[in-house]
BANUTOR-494681 format. One record per residue (C-alpha): residue number from 1; residue in one letter; x negated, y negated, z. Coordinates in pm, 1 decimal. Layout:
# BANUTOR-494681
  pos  code      east     north        up
  NUM     A         X         Y         Z
...
//
This chain:
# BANUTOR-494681
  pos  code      east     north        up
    1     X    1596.8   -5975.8    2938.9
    2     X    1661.7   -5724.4    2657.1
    3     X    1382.5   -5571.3    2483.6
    4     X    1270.4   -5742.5    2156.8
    5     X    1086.8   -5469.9    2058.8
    6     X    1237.5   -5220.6    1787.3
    7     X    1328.7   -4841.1    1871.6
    8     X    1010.5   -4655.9    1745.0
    9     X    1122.7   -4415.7    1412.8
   10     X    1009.4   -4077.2    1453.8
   11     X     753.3   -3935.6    1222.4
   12     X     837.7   -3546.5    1242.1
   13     X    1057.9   -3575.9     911.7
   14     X     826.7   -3684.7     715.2
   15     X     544.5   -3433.6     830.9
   16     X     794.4   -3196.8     816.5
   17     X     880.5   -3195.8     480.4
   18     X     521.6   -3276.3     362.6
   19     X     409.9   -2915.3     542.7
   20     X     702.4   -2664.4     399.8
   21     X     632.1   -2855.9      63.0
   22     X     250.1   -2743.0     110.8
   23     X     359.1   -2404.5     183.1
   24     X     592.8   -2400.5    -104.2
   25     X     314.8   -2517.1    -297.6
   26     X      95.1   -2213.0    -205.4
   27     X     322.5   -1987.9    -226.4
   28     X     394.1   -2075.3    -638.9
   29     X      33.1   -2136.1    -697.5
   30     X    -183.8   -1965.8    -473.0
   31     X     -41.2   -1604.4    -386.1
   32     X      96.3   -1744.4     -39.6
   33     X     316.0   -1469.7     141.9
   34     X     535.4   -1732.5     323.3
   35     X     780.7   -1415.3     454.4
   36     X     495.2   -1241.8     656.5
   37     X     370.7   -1643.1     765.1
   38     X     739.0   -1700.5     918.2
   39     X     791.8   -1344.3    1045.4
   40     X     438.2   -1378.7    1237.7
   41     X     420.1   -1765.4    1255.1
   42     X     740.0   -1908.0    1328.3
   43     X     650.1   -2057.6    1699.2
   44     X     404.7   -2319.7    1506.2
   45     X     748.0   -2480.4    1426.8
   46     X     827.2   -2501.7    1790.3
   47     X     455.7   -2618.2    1874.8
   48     X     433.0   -2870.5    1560.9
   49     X     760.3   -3010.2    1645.8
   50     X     694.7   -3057.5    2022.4
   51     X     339.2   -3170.8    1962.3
   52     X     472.9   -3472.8    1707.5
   53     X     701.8   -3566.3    1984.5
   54     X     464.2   -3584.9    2264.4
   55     X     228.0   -3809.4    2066.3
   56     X     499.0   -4046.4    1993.3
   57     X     594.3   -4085.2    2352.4
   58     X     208.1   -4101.9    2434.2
   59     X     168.1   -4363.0    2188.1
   60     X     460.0   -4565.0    2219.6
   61     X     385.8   -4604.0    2644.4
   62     X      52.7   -4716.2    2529.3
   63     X     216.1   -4980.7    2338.3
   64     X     472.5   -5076.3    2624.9
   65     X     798.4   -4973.7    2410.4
   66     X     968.8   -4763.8    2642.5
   67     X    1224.7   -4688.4    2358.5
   68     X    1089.9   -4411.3    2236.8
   69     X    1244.3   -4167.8    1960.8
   70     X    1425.2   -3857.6    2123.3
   71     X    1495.9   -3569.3    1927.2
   72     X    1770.5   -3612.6    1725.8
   73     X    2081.1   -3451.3    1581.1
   74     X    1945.4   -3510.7    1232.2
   75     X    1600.2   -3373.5    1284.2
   76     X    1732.8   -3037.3    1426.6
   77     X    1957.7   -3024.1    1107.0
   78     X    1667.4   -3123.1     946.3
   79     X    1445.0   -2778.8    1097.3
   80     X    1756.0   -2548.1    1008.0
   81     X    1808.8   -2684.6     635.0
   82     X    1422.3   -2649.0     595.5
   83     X    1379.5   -2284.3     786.7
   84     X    1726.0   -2193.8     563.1
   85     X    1522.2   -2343.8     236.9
   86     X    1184.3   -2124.6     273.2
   87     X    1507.1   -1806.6     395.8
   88     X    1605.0   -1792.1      45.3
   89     X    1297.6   -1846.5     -93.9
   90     X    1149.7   -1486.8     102.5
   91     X    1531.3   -1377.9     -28.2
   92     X    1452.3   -1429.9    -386.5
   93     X    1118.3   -1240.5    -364.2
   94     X    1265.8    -939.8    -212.4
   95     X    1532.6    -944.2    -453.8
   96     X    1242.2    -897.3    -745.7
   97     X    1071.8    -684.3    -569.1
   98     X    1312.9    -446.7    -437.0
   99     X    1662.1    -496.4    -656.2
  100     X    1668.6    -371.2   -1051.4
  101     X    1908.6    -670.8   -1111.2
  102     X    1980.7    -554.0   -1455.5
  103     X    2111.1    -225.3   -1312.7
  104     X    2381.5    -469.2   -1148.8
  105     X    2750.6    -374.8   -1292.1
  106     X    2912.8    -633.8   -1471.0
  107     X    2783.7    -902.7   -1672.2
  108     X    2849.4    -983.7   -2046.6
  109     X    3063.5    -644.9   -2156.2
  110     X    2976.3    -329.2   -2154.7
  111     X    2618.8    -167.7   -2299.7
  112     X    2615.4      16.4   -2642.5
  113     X    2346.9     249.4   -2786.3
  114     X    2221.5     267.9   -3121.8
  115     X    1934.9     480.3   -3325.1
  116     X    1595.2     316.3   -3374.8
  117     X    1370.9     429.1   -3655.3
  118     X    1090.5     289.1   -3810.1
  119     X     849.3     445.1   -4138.8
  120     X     581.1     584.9   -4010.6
  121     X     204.5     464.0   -4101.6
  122     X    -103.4     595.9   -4140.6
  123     X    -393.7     503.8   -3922.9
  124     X    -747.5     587.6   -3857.9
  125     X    -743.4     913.8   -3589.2
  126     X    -953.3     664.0   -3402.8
  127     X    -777.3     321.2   -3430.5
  128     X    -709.4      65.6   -3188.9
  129     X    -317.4      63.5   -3145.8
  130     X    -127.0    -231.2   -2905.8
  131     X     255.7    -146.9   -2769.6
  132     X     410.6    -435.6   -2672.5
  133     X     750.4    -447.8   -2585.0
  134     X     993.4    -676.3   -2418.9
  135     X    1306.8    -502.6   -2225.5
  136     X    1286.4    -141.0   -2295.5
  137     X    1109.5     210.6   -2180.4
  138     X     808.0     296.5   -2394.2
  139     X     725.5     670.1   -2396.9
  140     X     402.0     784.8   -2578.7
  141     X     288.3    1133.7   -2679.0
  142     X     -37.9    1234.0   -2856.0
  143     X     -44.4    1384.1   -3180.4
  144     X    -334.1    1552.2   -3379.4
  145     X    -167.1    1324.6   -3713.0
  146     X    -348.0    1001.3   -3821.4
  147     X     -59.6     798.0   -3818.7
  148     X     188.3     638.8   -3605.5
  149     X     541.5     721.0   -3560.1
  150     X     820.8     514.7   -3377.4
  151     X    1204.2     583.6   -3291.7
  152     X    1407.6     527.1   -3029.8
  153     X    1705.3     379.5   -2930.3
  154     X    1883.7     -12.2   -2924.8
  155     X    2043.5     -76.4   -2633.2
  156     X    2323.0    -372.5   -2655.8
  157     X    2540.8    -514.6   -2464.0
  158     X    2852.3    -673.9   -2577.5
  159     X    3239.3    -743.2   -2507.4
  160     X    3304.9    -487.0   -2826.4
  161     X    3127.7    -178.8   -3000.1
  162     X    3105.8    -398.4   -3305.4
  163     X    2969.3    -734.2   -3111.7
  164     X    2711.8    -520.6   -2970.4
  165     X    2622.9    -371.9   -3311.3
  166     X    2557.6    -709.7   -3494.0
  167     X    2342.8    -751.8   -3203.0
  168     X    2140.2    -489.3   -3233.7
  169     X    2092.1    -485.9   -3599.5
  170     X    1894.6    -836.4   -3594.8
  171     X    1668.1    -657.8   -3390.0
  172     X    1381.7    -394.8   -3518.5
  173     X    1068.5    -263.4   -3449.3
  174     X     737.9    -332.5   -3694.4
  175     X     422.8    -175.5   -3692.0
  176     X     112.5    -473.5   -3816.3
  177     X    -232.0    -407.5   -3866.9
  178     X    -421.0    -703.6   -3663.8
  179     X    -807.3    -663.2   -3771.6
  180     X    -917.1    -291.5   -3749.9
  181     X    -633.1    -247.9   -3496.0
  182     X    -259.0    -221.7   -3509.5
  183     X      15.3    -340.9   -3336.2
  184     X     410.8    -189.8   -3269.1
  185     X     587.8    -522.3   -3170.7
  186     X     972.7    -641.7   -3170.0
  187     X    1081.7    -804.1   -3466.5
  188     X    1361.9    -978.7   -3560.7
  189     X    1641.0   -1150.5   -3256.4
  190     X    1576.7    -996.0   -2955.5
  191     X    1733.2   -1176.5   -2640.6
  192     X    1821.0   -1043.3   -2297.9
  193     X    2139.9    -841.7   -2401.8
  194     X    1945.9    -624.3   -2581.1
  195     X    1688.0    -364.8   -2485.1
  196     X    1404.1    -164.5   -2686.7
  197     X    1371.8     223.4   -2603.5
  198     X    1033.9     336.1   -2761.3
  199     X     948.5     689.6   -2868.5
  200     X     593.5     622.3   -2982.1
  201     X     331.5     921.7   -3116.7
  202     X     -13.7     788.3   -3225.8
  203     X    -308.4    1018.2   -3294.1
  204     X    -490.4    1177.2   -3009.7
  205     X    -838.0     979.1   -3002.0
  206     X    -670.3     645.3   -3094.6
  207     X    -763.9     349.6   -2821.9
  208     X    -401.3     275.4   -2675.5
  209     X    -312.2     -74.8   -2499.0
  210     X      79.3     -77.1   -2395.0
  211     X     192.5    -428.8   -2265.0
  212     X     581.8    -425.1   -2127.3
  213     X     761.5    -694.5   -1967.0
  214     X    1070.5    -437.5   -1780.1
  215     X    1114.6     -77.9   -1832.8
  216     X     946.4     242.5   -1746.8
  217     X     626.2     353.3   -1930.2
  218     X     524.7     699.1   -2004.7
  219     X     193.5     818.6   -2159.2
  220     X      49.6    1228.6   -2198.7
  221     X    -239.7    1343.6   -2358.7
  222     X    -439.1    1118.0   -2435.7
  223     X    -817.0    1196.6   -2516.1
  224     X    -921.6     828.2   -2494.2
  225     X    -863.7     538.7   -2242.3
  226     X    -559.0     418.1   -2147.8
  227     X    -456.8      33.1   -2038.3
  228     X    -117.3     -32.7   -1890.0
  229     X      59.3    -342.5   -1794.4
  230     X     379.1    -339.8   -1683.7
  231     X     589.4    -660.0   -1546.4
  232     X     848.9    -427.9   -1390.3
  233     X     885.9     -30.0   -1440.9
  234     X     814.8     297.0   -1355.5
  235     X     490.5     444.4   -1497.3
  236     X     359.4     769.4   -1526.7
  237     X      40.6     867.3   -1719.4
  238     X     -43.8    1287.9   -1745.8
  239     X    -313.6    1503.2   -1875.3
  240     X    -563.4    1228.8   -2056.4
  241     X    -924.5    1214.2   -2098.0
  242     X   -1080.7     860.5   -2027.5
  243     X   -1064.7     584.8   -1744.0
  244     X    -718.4     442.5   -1656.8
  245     X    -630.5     118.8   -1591.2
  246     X    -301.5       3.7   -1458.2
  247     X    -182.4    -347.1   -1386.8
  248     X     185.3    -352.2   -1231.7
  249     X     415.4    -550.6   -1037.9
  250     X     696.7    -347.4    -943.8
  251     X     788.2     -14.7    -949.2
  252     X     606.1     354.3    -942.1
  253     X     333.5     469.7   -1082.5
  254     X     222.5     788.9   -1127.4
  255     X    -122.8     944.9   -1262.8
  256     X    -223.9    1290.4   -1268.1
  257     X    -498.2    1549.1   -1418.8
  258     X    -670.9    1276.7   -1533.9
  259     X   -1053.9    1328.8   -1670.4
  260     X   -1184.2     966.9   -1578.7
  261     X   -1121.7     689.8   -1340.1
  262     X    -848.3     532.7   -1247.5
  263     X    -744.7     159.0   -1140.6
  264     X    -432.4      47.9   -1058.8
  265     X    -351.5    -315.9    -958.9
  266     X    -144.2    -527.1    -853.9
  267     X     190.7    -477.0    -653.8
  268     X     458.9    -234.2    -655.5
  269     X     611.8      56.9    -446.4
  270     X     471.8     402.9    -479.6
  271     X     154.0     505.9    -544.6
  272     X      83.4     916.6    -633.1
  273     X    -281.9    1005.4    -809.3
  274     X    -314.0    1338.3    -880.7
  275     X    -632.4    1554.0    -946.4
  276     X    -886.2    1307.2   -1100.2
  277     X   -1294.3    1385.4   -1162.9
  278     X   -1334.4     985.5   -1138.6
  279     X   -1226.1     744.4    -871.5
  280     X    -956.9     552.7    -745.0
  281     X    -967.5     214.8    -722.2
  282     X    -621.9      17.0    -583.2
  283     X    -651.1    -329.2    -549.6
  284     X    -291.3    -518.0    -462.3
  285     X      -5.6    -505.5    -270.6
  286     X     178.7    -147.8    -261.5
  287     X     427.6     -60.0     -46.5
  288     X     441.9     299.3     -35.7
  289     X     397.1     558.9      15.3
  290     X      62.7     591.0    -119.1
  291     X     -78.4     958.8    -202.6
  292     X    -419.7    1068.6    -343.8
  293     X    -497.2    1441.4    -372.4
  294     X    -818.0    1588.4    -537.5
  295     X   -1030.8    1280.5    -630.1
  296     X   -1372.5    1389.0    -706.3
  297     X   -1559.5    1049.0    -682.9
  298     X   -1342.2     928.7    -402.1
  299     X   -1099.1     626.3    -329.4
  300     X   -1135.8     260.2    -329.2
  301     X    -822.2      61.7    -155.9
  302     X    -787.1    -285.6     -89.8
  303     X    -548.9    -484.4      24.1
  304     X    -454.8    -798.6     252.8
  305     X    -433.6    -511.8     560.4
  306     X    -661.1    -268.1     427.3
  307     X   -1040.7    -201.5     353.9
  308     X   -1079.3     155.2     271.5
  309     X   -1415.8     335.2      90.5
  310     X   -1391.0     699.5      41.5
  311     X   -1709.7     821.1    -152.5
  312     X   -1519.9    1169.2    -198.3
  313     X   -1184.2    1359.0    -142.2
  314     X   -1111.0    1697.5    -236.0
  315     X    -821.9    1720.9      17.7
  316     X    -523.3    1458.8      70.7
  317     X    -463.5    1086.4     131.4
  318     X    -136.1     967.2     269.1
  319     X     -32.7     602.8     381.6
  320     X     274.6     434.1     464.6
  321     X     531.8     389.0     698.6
  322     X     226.3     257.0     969.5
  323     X      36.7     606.0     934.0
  324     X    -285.0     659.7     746.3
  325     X    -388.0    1014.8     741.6
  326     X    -668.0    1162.0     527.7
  327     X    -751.2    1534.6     515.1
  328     X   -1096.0    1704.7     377.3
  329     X   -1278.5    1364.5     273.4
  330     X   -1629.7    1563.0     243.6
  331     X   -1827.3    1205.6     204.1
  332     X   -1819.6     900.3     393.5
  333     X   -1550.0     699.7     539.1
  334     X   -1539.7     375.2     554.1
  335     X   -1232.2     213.4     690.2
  336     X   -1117.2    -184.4     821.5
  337     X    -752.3    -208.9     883.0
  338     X    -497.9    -310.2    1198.1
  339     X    -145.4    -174.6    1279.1
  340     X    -192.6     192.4    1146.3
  341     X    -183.5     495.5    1285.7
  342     X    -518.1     634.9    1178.4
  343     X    -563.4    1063.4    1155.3
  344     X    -904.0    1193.4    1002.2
  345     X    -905.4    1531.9     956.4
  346     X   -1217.0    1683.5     851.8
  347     X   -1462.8    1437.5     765.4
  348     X   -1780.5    1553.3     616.8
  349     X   -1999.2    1205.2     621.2
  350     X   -2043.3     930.4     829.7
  351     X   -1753.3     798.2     948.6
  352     X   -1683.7     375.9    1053.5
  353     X   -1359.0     294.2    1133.4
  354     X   -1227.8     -41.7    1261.1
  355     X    -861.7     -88.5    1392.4
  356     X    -627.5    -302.9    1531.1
  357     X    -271.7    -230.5    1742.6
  358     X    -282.6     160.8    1606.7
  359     X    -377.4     484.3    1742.8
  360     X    -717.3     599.1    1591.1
  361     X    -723.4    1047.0    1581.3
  362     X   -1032.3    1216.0    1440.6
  363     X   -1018.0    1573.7    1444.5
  364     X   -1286.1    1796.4    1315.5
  365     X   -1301.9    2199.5    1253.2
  366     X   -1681.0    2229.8    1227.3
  367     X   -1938.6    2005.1    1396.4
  368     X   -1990.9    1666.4    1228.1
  369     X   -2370.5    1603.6    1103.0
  370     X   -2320.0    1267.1    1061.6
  371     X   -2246.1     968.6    1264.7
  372     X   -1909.1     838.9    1383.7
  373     X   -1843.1     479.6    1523.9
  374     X   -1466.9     404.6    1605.2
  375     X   -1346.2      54.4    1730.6
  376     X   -1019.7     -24.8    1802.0
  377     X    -801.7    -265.7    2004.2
  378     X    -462.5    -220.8    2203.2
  379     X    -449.6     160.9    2149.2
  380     X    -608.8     470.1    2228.1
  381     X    -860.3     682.6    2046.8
  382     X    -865.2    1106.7    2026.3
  383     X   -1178.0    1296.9    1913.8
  384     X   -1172.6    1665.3    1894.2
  385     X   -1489.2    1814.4    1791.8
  386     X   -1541.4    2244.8    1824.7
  387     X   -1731.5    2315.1    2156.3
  388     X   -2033.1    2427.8    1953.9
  389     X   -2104.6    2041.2    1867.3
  390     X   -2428.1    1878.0    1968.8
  391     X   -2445.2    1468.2    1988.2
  392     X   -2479.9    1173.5    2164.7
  393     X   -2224.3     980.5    2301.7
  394     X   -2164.4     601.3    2386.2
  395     X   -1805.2     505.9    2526.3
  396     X   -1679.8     229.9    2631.1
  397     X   -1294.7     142.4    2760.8
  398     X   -1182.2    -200.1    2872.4
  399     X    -919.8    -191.7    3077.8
  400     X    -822.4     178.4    3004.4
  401     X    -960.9     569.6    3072.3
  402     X   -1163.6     793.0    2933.9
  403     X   -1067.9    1172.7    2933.9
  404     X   -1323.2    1428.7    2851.6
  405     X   -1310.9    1787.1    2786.8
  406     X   -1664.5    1810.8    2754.7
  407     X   -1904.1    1831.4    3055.0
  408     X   -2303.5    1866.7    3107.5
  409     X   -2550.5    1700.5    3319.5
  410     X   -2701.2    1477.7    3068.1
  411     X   -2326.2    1298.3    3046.4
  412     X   -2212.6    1030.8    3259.4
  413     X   -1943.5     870.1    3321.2
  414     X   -1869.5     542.6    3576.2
  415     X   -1572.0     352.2    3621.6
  416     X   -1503.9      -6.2    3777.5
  417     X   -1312.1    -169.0    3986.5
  418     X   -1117.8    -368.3    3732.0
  419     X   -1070.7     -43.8    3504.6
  420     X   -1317.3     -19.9    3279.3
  421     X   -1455.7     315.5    3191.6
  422     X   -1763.4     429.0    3076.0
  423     X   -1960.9     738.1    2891.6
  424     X   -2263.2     774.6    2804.8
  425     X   -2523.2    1073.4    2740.5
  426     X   -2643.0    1425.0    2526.4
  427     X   -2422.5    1731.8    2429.5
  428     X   -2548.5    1998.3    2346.1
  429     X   -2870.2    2210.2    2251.9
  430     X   -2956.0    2044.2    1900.9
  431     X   -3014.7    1736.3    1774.5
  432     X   -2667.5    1576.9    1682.9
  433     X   -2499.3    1309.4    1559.1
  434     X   -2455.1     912.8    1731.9
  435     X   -2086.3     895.1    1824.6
  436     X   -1989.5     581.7    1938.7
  437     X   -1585.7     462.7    2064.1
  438     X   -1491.7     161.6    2189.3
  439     X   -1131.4      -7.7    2269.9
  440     X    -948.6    -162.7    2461.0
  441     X    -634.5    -134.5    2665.0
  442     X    -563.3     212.7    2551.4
  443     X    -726.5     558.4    2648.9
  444     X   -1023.8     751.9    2485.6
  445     X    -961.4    1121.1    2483.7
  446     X   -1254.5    1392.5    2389.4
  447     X   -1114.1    1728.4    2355.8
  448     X   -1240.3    2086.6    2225.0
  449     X   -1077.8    2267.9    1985.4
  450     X    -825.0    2522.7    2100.5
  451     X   -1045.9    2796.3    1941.1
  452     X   -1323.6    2668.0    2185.2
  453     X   -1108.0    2704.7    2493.4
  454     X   -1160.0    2963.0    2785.6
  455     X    -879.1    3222.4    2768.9
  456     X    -752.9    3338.9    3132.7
  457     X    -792.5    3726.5    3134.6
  458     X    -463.0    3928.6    3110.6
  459     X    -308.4    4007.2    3456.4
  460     X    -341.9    4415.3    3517.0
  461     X     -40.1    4626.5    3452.4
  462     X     187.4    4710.4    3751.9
  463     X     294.4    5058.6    3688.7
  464     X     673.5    5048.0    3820.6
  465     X     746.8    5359.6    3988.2
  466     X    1094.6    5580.6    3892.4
  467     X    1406.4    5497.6    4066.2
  468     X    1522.9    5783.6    4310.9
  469     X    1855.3    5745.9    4201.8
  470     X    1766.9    5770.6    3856.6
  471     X    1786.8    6141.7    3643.2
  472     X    1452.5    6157.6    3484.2
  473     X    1466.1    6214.7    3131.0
  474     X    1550.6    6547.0    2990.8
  475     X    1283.4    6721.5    2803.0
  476     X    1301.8    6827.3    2433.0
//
């Protein structure tokens, strides 16, 4: 008797599409990194999928259809078209992230350069001035002259000199008074074939806010604050007096000898601060490499891996390619992160660090006076401290070793039978510091600087006596 019951439909398709449309959705709206969720997260398709499938069966056998749904050609073709679908969509990002597309060769005919000039206006030495610019570098130098001054150059593209010239001359440059401010804009056509190169000088004290969509920005001595944003571009402030603030998206950027603070956020590649008596703040996305050298009120760094707080650093900070090293950071260190390579060099406050899947190295010249508490997970830790250091020690390795260069009655160390290692105990004469290490499935290593270490006396000389055979030498 055949079965008058109809094949059950599967309903992976439709929860299918419903959950790449969510990420989608996320990933327009809400910041969503959907090429680190599939590089980390594919399996879920896997489990998803099979878990869709085994409810159906479970489901349909409670309902006596034993005609249940297999999986079919189309849904596999189905996974593909969708996994393909979110492929370009990671594709496109890294493409505006990485790729200058309008460097490409080719397009509409070949690119044309003409002069750019612009009367010049006086200003209050202290005015407000706005740059805002579409496709073009902006370059901006300070100048002891109440008033502004613009040239530059029009770059066009076009299939002739003389197409690319009627382009350009529908395009200028104006400079508006807005309020008790002023503003150096694009005026006229201005369209994608055509690009704005900006040779701006404004008076020294003047309050300067550039705005650029694509194209590098450059800005020197300045003796008031400076405000960037930049859609895509190099940028590179020097020698200024006042807090900078940065807001990019892609590209370099570059501060140095700067007498204030300095913020950049955002995204973008690298990162270089240079000599400021303020802080460093970086809030975004950068991918490196990131260097800090001489900030006098320390470094502020967050981002979706990394929690740093350095209240001072008069030596170096370097991160990038899955190292983090920091050298002569005479305050405290504060420091949440996961698949780094972590080296501390020199650390003159307390020290907390908390990693993940990265080696953790802490290596100091004179003996810390303040506390250190390392955790980590999946990888070792390495603490070398000079032999004249007093403190107090708690260590504790799952599953792993502990090595330790230093030895005294008052520390002890036990092991078990399924690994673990412990150490606990007093070094030293004085009253020292609370050191504290813990991880897992790695090793913890306490060694003494070289300088510290026992050298084996010299062997005596062995006087070699003549050879018989040999003339002794002659006299003179």
């Amino acid at each position: 008797m055949a079965n008058s019951r109809l094949r059950s439909k599967s309903t992976f398709p439709g929860l299918a599409l419903i959950s790449v449309g969510v990420l989608l959705l996320l990933h327009n709206y809400g910041g969503f990194n959907i090429g680190h969720f599939i590089w980390h997260w594919w399996p879920l398709v896997l489990i998803f999928w099979g878990a869709v499938k085994l409810y159906e069966r479970t489901a349909a056998s409670r309902a006596g259809n034993v005609a249940t749904s297999p999986i079919t050609a189309g849904e596999i073709l189905l996974v593909l078209g969708l996994l393909s679908l979110l492929g370009i969509v990671v594709a496109v990002d890294y493409g505006k992230q990485h790729l200058q597309i309008d460097d490409w060769p080719g397009g509409m005919g070949d690119r044309f350069e003409f002069d750019l000039e612009v009367a010049p206006k006086p200003v209050p030495p202290d005015a407000r001035i706005t740059i805002r610019n579409g496709r073009g570098d902006i370059s901006v130098h300070a100048s002891d002259e109440p008033q502004i001054r613009v040239s530059g150059k029009k770059r066009a593209k076009g299939w002739s000199e003389t197409d690319a010239q009627k382009l350009a001359e529908r395009a200028s440059v104006e400079i508006v008074q807005n309020g008790d401010g002023f503003e150096i804009r694009p005026a006229g056509s201005v369209d994608s074939r055509l690009s704005l190169d900006l040779e701006v000088s404004v008076p020294k004290r003047s309050s300067l806010t550039i705005r650029n969509e694509r194209g590098d920005v450059g800005v020197s001595d300045m003796a008031t604050p400076v405000s960037i944003t930049s859609g895509s571009g190099d940028i590179e402030v020097r020698n200024t007096v006042g807090d900078v603030s940065i807001d990019t998206h892609k590209g370099t950027t570059k501060v140095s000898d700067t007498n204030g603070n300095v913020k950049i956020s955002g995204r973008g590649g690298e990162v270089s601060v240079n000599s400021a008596t303020g802080g460093l703040t970086l809030d975004g996305e950068f991918f490196g490499p990131i260097t800090a050298d001489k900030v006098a009120k320390g470094v502020r760094f967050i981002s979706k891996r990394t929690d740093l707080t350095l209240t001072q650093l008069s030596g170096h900070l370097e991160a990038g390619s899955g190292n983090l090293e920091i050298t002569d950071a005479p305050g405290n260190l504060n420091l949440r992160t996961n698949r780094y390579d972590v080296s501390v060099e020199n650390a003159g406050g307390k020290v907390k660090i908390d990693n993940r899947d990265g080696n953790v190295e802490l290596r100091f010249s004179a003996p810390p006076k303040e506390d250190i508490d390392v955790s980590n997970a999946a990888s070792g830790i390495t603490l070398t401290l000079p032999g004249s250091s007093s403190f107090e020690i708690l260590a504790d390795c799952h599953s792993c070793d502990i090595d330790s260069e230093f030895s005294a009655d008052s520390l002890k160390k036990t092991s078990t039978e399924s690994g673990d290692s412990h150490l606990e105990g007093k070094y030293g004469s004085a009253r020292g510091p609370k050191i504290i290490l813990k991880t897992s499935y790695g090793s913890i290593s306490l060694h003494r600087t070289s300088s510290d270490m026992p050298v084996p006396p010299k062997p005596p000389a062995v006087k070699v006596p003549a050879h018989p055979f040999l003339p002794k030498a002659e006299k003179h």
